[in-house]
C-alpha positions in Angstrom: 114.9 109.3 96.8 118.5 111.1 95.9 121.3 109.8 98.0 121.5 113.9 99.1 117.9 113.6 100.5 118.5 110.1 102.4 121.7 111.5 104.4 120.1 114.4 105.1 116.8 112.4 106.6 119.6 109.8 108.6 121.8 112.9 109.8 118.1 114.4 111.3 117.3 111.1 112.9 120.7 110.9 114.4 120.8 114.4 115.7 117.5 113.7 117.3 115.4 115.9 115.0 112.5 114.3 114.0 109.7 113.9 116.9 107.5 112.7 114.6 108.7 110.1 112.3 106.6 108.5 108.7 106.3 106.4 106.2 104.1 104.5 103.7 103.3 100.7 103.6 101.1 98.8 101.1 98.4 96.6 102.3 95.6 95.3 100.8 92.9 98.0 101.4 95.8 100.2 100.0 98.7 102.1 100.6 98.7 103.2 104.9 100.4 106.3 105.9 102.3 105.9 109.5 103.5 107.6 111.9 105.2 107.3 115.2 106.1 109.3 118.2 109.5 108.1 120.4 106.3 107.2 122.4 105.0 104.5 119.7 102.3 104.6 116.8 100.4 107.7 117.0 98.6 107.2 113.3 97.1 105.3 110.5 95.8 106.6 107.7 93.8 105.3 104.9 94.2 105.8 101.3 91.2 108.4 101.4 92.8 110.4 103.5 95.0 113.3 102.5 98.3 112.8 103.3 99.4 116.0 103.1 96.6 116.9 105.8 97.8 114.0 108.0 101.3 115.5 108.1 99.9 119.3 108.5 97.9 117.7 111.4 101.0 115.9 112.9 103.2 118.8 112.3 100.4 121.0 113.8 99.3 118.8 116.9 102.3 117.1 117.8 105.4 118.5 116.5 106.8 120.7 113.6 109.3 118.1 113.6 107.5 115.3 110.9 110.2 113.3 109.1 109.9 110.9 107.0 111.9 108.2 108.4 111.2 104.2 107.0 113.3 102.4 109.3 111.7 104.0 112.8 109.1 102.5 111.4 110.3 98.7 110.2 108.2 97.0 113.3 105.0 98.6 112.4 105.2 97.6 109.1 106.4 94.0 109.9 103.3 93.8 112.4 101.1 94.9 109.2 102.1 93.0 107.0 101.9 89.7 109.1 98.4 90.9 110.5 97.5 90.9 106.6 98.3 87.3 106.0 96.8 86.0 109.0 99.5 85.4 110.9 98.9 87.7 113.4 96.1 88.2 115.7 97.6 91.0 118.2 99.4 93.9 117.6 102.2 94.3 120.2 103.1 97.7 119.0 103.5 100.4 121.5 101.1 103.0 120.8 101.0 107.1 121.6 97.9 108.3 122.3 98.4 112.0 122.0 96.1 112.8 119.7 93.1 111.4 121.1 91.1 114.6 122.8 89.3 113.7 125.7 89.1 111.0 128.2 86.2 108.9 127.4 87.5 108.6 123.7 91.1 107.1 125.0 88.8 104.7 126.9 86.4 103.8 124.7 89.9 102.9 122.3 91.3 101.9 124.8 88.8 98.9 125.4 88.5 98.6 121.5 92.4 98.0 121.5 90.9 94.7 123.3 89.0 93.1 121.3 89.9 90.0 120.6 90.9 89.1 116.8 87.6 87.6 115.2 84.8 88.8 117.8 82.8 91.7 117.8 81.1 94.4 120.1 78.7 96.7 119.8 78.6 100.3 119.9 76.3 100.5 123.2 79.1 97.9 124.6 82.2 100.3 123.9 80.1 103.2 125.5 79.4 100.8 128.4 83.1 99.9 128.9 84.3 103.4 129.1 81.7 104.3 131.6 78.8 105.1 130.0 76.7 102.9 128.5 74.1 105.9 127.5 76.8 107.4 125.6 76.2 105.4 122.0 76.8 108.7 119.6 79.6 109.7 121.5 81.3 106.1 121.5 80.7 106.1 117.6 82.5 109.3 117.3 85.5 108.4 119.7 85.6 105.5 117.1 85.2 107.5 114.0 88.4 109.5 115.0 90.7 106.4 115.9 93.8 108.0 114.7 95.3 104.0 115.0 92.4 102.5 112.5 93.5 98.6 112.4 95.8 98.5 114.8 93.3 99.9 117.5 90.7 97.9 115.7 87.4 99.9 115.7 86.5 97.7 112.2 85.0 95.4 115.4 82.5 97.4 116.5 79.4 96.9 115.1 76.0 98.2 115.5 73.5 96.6 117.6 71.8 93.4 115.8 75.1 93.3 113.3 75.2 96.2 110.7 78.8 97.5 109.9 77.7 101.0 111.4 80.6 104.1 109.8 84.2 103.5 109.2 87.0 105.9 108.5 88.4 103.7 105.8 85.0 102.9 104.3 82.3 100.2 104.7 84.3 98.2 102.0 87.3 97.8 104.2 85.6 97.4 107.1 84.0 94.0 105.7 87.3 93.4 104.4 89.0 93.3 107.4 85.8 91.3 109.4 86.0 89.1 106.6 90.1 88.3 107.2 89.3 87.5 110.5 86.9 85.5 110.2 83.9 87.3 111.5 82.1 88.7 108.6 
């Protein structure tokens, strides 16, 4: 980046400009895209993603106002990276959960924020914990649109008898990261 661009970017974060602020961090399931509100992390997005639809839906949902601003965003990545070598087993990063639509999804992540590094529930458990334990399809969908993949770790819920069940970042990461912590 030109040294035009980078005081331009720092002059917008100082002037209070950029509600949404992003960057890019390597891990190994591949390169994340993040993004955080003032509030904290409002997303993670896998490689398969496209980025540029991540930012049109930040811009579009949250705020015009999408930056991309690597030092907002130092603790997230720190958090990452140590998760990623094992030496981390609980995010402590504040997290804004503005663009999770309804209720029951925020409390069916909301309980999946919880689960304990290496253990597993299942999807009829998740349901049950937000109120509803009839509500299955409805828990894997508040869990396929976990805009905080990882962080929010829906890679721990698992269908009932064990099978990986969907994952936004593919079946592949999903044993990857059940595998890292032990549990797969």
């Amino acid at each position: 980046m030109d040294e035009r661009v980078s005081r331009l970017m720092r002059r917008a974060e100082e002037e209070g400009l950029v509600d949404v602020a992003y960057t890019e961090t390597d891990t190994p399931v591949g390169r994340l895209l993040v993004a955080a509100t003032p509030r904290g992390l409002v997303r993670v997005s896998f490689p398969r993603e496209s980025y540029d639809e991540v930012l049109g839906e930040l811009a579009d949902r949250l705020s015009p106002r999408v930056l991309e601003v690597p030092a907002r965003l130092d603790e997230v990545r720190r958090e990452l990276d140590e998760y990623f070598t094992g030496g981390r087993r609980r995010f402590e990063l504040p997290l804004d959960w503005s663009l999770t639509t309804s209720d029951f999804r925020r409390r069916v992540l909301e309980r999946t924020a919880l689960i304990p590094y290496g253990e597993t529930i299942s999807y009829r458990e998740a349901a049950a914990a937000a109120g509803n334990d009839r509500a299955v399809r409805a828990a894997g969908t508040a869990l396929g649109a976990n805009p905080i993949p990882i962080v929010v770790p829906c890679h721990r819920v698992l269908r009932t008898g064990g099978a990986l069940g969907g994952y936004g970042g593919g079946l592949d990461t999903k044993r990857y990261l059940l595998q890292l912590e032990g549990g797969g």
